[in-house]
Backbone bond lengths (Angstrom), bond angles and torsions (degrees), N, CA, C in turn:
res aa  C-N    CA-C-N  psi(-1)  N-CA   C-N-CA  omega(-1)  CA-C   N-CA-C  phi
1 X - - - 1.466 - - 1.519 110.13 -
2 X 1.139 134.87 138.44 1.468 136.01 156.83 1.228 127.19 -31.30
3 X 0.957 123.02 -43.22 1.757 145.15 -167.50 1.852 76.22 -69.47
4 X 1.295 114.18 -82.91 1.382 115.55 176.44 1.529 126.32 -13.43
5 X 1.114 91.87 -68.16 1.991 120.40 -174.36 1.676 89.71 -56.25
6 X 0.977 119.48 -47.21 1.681 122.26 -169.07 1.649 104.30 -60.42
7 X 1.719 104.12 -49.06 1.322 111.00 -173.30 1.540 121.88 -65.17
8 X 1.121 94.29 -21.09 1.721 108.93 -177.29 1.611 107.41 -78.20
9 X 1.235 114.97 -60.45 1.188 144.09 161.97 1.817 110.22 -18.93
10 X 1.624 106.58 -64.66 1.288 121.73 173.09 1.563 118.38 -63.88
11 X 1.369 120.46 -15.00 1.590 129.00 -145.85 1.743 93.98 -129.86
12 X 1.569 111.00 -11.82 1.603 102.37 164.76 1.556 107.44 -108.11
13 X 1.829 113.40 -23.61 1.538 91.50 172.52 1.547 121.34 -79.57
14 X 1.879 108.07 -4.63 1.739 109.00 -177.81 1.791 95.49 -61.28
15 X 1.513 88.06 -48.64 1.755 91.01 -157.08 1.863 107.35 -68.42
16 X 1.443 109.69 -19.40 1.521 90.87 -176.20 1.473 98.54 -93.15
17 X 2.034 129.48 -6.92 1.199 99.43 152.20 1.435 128.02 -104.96
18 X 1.239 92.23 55.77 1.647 99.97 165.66 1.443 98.83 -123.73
19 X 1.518 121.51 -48.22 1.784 108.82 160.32 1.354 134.98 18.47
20 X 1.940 64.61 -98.10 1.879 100.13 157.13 1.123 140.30 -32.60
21 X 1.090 113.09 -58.27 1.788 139.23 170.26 1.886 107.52 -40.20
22 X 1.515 93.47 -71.39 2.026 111.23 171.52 0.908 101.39 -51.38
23 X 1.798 146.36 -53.50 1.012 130.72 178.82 1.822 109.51 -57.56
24 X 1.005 113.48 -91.63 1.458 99.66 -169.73 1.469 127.20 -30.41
25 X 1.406 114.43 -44.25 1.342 95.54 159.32 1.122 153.01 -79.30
26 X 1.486 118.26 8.11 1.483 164.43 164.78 1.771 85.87 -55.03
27 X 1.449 96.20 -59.80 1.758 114.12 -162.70 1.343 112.76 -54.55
28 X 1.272 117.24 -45.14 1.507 143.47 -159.02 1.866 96.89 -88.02
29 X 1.194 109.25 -70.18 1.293 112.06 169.25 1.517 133.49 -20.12
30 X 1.940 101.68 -59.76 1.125 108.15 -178.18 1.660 104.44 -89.09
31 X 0.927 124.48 -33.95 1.839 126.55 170.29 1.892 99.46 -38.89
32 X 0.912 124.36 -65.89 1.241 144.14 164.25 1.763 108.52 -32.37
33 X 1.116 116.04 -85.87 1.359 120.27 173.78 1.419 117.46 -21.34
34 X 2.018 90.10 -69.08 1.336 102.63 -171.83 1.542 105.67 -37.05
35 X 1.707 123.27 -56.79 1.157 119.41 -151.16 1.647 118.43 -56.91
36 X 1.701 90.15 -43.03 2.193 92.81 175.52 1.170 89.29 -49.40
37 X 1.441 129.13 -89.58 1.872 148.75 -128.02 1.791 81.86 -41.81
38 X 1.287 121.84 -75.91 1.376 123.18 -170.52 1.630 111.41 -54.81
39 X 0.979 96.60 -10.97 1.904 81.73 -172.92 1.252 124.18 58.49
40 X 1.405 122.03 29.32 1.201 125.42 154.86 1.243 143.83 -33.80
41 X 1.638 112.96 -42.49 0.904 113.59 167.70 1.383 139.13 -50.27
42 X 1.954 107.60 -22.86 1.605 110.19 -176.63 1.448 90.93 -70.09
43 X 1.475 140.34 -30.29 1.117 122.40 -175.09 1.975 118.44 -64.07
44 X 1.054 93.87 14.33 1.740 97.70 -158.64 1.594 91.80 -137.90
45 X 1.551 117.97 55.21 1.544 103.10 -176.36 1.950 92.92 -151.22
46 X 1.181 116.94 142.90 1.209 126.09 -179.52 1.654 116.31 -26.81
47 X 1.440 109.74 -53.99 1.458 112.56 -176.65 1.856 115.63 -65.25
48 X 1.309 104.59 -30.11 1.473 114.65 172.68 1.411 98.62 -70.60
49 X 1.128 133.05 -55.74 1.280 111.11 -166.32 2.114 123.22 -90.33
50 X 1.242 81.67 7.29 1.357 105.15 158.72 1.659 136.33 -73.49
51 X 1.306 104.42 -43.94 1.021 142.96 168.46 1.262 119.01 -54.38
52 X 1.478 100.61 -59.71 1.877 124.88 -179.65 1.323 120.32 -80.70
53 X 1.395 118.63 -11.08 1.482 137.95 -179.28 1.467 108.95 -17.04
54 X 1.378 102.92 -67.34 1.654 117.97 -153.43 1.724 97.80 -92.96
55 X 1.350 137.07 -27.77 1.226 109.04 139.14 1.507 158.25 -75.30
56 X 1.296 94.18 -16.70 1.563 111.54 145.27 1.249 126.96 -44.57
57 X 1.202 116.92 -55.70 1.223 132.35 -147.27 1.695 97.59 -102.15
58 X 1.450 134.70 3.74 1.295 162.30 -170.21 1.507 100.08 -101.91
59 X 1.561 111.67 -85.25 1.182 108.20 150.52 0.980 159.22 7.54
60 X 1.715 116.99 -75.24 0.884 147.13 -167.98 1.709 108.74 -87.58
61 X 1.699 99.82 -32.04 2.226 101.05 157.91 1.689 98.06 -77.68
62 X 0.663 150.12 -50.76 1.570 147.43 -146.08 1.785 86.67 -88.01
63 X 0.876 146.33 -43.19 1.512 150.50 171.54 1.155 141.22 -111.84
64 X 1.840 119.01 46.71 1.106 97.16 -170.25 1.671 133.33 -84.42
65 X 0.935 128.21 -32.83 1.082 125.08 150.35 1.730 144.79 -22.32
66 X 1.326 120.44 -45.11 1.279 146.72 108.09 1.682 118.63 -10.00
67 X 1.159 102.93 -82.36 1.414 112.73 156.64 1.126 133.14 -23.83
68 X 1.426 109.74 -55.39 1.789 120.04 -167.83 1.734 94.18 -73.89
69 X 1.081 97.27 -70.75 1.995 118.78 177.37 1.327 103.78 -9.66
70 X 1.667 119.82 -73.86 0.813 153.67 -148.79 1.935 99.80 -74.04
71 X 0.983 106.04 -50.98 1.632 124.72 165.95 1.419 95.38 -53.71
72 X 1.106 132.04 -47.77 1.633 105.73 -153.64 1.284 85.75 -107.13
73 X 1.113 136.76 -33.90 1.839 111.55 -176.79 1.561 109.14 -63.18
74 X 1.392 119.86 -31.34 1.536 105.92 151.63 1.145 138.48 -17.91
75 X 1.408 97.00 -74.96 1.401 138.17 -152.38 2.002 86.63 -73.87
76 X 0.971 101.95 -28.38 2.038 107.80 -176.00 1.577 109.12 -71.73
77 X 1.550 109.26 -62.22 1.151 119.73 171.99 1.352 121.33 -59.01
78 X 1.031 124.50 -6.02 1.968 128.09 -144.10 1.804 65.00 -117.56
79 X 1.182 150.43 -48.11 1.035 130.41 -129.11 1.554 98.60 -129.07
80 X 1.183 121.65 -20.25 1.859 134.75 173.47 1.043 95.07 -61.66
81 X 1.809 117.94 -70.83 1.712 107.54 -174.77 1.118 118.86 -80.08
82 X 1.607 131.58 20.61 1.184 131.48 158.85 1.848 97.33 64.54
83 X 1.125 103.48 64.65 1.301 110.05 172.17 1.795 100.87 -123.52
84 X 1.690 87.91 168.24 1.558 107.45 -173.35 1.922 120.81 -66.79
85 X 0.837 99.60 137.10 1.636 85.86 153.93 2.211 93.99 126.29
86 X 1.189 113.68 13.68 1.645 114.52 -171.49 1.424 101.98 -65.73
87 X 1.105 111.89 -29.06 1.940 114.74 -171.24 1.946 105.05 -83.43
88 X 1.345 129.49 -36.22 1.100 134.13 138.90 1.484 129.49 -29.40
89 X 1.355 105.16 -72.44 1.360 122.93 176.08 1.933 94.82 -48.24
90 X 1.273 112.47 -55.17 1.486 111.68 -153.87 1.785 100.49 -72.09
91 X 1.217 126.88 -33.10 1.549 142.46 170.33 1.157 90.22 -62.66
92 X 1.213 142.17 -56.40 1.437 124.30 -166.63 1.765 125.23 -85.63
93 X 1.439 115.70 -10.32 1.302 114.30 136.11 1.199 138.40 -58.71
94 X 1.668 106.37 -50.71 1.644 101.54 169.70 1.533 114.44 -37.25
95 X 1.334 108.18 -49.99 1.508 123.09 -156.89 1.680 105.94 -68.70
96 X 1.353 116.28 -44.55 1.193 123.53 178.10 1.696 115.57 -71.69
97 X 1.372 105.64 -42.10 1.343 89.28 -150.10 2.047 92.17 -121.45
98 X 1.254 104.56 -19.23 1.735 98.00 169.76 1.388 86.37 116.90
99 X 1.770 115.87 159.97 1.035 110.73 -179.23 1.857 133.25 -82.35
100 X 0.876 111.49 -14.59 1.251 144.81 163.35 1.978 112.78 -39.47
101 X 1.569 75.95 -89.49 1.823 80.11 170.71 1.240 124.52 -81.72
102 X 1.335 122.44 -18.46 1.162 127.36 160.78 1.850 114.46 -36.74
103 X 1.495 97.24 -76.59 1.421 109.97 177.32 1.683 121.18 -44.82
104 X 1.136 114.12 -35.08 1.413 123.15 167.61 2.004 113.22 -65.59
105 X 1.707 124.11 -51.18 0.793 130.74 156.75 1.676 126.78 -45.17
106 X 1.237 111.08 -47.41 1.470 122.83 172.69 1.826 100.48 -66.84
107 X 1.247 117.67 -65.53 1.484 88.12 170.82 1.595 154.28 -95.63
108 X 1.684 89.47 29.85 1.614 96.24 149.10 1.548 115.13 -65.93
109 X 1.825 94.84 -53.83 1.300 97.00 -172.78 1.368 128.77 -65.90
110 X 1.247 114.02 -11.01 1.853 108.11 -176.29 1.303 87.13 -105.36
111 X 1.465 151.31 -51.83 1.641 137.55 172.62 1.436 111.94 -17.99
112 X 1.225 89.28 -66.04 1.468 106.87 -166.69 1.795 121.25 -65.79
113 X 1.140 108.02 -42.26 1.988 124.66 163.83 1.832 81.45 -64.44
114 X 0.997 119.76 -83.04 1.647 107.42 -165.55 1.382 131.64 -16.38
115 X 1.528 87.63 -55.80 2.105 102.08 -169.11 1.685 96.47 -82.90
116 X 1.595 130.94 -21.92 1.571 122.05 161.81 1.489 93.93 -62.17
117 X 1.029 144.81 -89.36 1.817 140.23 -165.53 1.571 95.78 -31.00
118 X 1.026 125.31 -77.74 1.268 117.05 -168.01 1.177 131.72 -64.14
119 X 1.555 122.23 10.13 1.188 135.65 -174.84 1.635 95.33 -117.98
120 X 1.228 124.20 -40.32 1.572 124.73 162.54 1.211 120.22 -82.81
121 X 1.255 133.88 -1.21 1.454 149.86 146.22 1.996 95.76 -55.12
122 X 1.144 100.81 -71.20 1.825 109.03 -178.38 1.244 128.65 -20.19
123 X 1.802 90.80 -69.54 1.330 129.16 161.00 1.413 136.99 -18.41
124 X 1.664 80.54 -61.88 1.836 96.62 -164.92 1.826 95.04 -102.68
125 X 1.141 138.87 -45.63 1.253 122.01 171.32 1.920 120.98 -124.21
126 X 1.246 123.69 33.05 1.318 105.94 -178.23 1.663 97.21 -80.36
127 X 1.662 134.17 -51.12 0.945 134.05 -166.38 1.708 122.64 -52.45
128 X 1.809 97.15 -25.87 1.516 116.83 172.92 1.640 104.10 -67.91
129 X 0.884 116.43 -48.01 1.569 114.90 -143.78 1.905 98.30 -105.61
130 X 1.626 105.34 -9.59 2.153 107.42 154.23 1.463 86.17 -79.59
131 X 1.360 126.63 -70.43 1.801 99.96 -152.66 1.386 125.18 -77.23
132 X 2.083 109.87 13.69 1.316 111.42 162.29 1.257 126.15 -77.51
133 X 1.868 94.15 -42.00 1.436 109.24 -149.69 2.051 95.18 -124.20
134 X 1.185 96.03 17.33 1.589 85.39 -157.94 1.650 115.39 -65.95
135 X 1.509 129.69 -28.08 0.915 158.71 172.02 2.028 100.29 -21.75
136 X 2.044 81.45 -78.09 1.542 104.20 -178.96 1.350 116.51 -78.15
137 X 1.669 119.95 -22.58 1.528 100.91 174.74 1.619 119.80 -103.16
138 X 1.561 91.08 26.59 1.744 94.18 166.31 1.711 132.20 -52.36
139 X 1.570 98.67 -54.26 1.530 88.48 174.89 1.555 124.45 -90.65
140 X 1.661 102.08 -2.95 1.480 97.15 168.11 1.374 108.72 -76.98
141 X 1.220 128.22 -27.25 1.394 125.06 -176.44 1.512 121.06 -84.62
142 X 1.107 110.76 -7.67 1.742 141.65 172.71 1.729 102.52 -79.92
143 X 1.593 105.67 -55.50 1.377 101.24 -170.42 1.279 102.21 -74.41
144 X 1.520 128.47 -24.05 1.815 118.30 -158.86 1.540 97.63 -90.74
145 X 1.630 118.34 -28.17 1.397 115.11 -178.93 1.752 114.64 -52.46
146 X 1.877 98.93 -57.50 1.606 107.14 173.89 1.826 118.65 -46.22
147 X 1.163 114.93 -36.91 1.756 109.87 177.43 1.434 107.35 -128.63
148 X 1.074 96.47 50.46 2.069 113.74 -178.20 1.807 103.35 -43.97
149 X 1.597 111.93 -69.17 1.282 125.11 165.11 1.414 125.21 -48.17
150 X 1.337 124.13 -35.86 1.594 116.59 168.42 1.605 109.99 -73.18
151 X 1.398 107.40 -35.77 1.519 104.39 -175.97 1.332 111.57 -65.80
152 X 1.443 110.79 -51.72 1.720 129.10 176.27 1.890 115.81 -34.70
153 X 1.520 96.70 -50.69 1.338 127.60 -172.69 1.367 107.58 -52.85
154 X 1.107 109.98 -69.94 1.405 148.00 161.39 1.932 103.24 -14.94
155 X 1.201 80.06 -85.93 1.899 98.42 -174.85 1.661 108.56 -63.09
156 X 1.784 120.26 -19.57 1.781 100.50 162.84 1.363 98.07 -75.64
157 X 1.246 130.66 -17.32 1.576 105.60 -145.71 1.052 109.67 -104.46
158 X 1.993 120.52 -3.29 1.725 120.79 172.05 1.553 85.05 -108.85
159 X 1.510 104.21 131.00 1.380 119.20 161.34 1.100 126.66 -43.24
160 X 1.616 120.11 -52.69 1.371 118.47 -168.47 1.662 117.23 -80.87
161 X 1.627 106.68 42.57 1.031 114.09 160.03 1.621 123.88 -122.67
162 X 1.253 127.29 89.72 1.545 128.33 -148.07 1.033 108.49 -49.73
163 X 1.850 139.52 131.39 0.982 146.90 169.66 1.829 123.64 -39.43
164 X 0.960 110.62 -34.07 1.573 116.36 -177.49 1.316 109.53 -81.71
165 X 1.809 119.14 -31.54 1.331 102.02 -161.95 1.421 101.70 -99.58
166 X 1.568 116.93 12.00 1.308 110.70 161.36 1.607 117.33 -85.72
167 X 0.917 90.48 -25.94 1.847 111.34 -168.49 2.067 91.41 -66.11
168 X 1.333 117.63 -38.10 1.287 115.46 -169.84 1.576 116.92 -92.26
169 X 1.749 106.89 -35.62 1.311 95.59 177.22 1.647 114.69 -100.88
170 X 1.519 121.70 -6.22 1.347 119.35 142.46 1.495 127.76 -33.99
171 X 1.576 109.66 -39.77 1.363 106.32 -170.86 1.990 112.09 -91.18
172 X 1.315 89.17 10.42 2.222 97.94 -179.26 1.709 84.82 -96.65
173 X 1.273 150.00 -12.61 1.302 150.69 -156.66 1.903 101.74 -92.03
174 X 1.184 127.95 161.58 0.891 136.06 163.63 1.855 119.11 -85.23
175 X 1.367 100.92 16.91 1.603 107.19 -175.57 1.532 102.47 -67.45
176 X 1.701 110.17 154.58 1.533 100.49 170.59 1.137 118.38 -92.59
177 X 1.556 127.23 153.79 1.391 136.64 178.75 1.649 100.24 -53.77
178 X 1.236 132.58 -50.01 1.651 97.90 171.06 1.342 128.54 -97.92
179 X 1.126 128.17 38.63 1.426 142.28 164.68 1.818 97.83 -92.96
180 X 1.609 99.16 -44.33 1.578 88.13 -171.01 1.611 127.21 -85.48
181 X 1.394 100.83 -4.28 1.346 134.26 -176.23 1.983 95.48 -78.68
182 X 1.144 89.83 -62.42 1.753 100.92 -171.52 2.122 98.97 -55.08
183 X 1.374 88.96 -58.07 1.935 91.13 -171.73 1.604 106.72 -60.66
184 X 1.245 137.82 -21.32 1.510 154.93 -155.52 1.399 92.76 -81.56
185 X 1.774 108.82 -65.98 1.352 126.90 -160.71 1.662 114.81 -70.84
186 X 1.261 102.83 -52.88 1.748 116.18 151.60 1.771 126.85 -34.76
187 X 1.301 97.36 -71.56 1.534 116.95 -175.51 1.485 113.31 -57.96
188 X 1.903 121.72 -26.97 1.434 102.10 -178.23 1.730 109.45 -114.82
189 X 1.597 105.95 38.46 1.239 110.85 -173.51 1.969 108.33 -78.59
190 X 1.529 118.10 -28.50 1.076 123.30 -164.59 1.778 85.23 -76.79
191 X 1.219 127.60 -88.55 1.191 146.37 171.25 1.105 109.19 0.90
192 X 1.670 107.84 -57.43 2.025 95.46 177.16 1.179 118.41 -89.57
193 X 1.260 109.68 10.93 1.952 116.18 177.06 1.468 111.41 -83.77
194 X 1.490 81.95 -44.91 1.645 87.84 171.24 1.784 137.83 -59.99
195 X 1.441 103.07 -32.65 1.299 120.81 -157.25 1.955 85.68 -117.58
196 X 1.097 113.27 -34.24 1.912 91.42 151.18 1.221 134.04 -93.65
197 X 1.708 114.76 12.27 1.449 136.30 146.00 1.642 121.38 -47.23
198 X 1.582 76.64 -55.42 1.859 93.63 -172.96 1.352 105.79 -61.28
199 X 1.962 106.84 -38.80 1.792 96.95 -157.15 1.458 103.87 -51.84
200 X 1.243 130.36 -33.05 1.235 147.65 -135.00 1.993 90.18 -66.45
201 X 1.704 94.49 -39.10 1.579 91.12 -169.11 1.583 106.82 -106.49
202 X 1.377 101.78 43.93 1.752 108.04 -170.23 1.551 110.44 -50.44
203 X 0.969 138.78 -31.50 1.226 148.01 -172.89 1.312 109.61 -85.78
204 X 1.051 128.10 -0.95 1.557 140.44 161.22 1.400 119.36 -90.35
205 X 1.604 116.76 -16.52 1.323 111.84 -147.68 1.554 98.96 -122.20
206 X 1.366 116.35 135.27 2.117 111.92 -156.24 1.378 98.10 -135.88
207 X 1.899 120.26 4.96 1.211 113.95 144.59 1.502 107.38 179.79
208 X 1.269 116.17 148.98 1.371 125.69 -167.88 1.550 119.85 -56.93
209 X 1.124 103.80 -2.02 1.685 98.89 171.65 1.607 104.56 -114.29
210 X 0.959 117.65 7.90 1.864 104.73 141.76 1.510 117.15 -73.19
211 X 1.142 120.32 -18.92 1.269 130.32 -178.77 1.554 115.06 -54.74
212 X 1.145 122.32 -28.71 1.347 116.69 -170.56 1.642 106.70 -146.53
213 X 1.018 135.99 112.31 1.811 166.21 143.02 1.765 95.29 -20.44
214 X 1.351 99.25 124.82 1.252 102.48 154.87 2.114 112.59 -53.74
215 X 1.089 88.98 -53.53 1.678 88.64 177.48 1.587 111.01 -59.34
216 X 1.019 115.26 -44.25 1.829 97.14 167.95 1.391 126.17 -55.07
217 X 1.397 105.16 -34.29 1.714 123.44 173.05 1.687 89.81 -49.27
218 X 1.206 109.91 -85.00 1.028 99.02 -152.71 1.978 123.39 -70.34
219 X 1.369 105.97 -13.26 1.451 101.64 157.69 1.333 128.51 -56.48
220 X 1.409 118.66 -25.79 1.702 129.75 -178.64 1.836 92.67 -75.34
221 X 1.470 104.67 -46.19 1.535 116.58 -160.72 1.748 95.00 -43.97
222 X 1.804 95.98 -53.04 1.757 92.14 -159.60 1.486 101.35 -89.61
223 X 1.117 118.36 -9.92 1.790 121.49 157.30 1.876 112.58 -35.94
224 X 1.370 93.18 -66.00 1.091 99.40 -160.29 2.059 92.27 -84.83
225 X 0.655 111.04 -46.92 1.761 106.29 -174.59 1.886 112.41 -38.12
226 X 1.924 90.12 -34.47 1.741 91.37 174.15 1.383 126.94 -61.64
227 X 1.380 81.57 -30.57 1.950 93.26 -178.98 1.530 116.71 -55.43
228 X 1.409 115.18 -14.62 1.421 131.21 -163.25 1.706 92.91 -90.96
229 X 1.216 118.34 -50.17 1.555 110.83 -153.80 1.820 131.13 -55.84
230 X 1.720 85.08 -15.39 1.620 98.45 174.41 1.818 96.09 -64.00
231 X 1.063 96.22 -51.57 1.561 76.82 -166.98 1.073 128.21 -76.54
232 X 1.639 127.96 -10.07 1.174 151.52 -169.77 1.621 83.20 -74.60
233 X 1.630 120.65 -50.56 1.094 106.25 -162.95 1.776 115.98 -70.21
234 X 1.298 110.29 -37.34 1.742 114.42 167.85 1.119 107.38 -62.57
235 X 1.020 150.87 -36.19 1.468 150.01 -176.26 1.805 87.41 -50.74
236 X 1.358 109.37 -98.62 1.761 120.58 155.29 0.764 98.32 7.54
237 X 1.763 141.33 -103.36 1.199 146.82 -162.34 1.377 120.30 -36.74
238 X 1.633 111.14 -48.40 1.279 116.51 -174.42 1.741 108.94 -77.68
239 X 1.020 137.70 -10.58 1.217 145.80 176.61 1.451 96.24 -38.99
240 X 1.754 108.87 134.28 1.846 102.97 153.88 1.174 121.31 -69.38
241 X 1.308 117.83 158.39 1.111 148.07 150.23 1.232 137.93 -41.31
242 X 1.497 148.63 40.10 1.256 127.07 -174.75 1.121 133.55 -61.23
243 X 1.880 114.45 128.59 1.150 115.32 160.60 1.927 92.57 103.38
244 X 1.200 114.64 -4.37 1.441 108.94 -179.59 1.619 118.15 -96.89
């Protein structure tokens, strides 16, 4: 019967997208794992790359091309599974490659690791968390869709908003993949200028929180807070009227 054929139909694409689903997070999981069990991370910490300077940086004339590649598929993975080490990674472009191209290199690679998280963010729970929550996060998800890019903008450009957990709960939103691509790529251009500014003086620098000024904090802070006021102001505008 049809009704049948339909049911079958519906009951092999649930299960192959649930497959899917275990697999990627199968993916994410063990990417993750792998990184503690190995201890990777000491390889991804100021004194390591302190250390490694002058063969790196050897390297990196005898190969650049190689070099660059090799830098940004890092810089993809380091930032897809939302793992540690982006402020490293970003010091060690400055250092390698100058601040200039560096900053351009650094944000292929974190754009690009970003919109994979947030596209497997999508994936694996946006459909869970509309038919949990969809009720109550209707008009928040209504309002963030309409100024997706000011909001997006906004949240690279004040620090004290962690890079990954935008990358994950951006992708439960109804924003579009190139709105968030465009605000992603935009929004962390100051940030890696800065911090592949610094690489430049790596040999000056004896721990990552000299790296950044309360006063820079807060110049990004009201950077990005301006980006808000257009809409603050339509919001305003659009307000009713009483009594008119």
């Amino acid at each position: 019967m049809p009704t049948d054929g339909a049911d079958i139909k519906a009951d092999t694409a649930a299960a192959s997208s649930m497959t899917g689903k275990l697999l990627v997070a199968l993916l994410f999981l063990s990417a993750i794992g792998a990184f503690f069990f190995f201890d990777l991370k000491s390889y991804l910490s100021l004194d390591a790359l302190k250390a490694n300077r002058d063969s790196l940086l050897v390297f990196t004339q005898e190969h650049y091309v190689p070099a660059v590649v090799l830098f940004i598929l890092v810089y993809i993975l380091q930032t897809a599974f939302s793992l540690p080490g982006a402020t490293i990674m970003t010091l060690a472009g400055g250092f390698l490659f100058g601040s200039l191209w560096a900053t351009l290199y650094v944000n292929i690679g974190a754009t690009t690791g970003a919109t994979l998280a947030f596209l497997a963010a999508r994936y694996l729970f946006r459909q869970w968390v509309e038919r949990k929550f969809g009720d109550r996060l209707g008009p928040l998800q209504d309002g963030f869709a309409k100024n997706a890019f000011s909001y997006l903008l906004t949240l690279r450009l004040i620090p004290l908003f962690p890079f990954f957990l935008v990358n994950l709960l951006s992708g439960l939103t109804r924003v579009k993949v190139g709105t968030y691509i465009a605000a992603t790529a935009v929004g962390i251009i100051p940030g890696s200028f800065v911090y592949t500014f610094a690489g430049r003086q790596l040999g000056t620098i004896n721990a990552l929180s000299e790296l950044v000024s309360p006063r820079l904090l807060l110049a990004f802070s009201l950077l990005g807070l301006l980006i808000l006021i257009p809409i603050g102001y339509r919001k305003f505008n659009e307000r009713p009227i009483h009594g008119s």
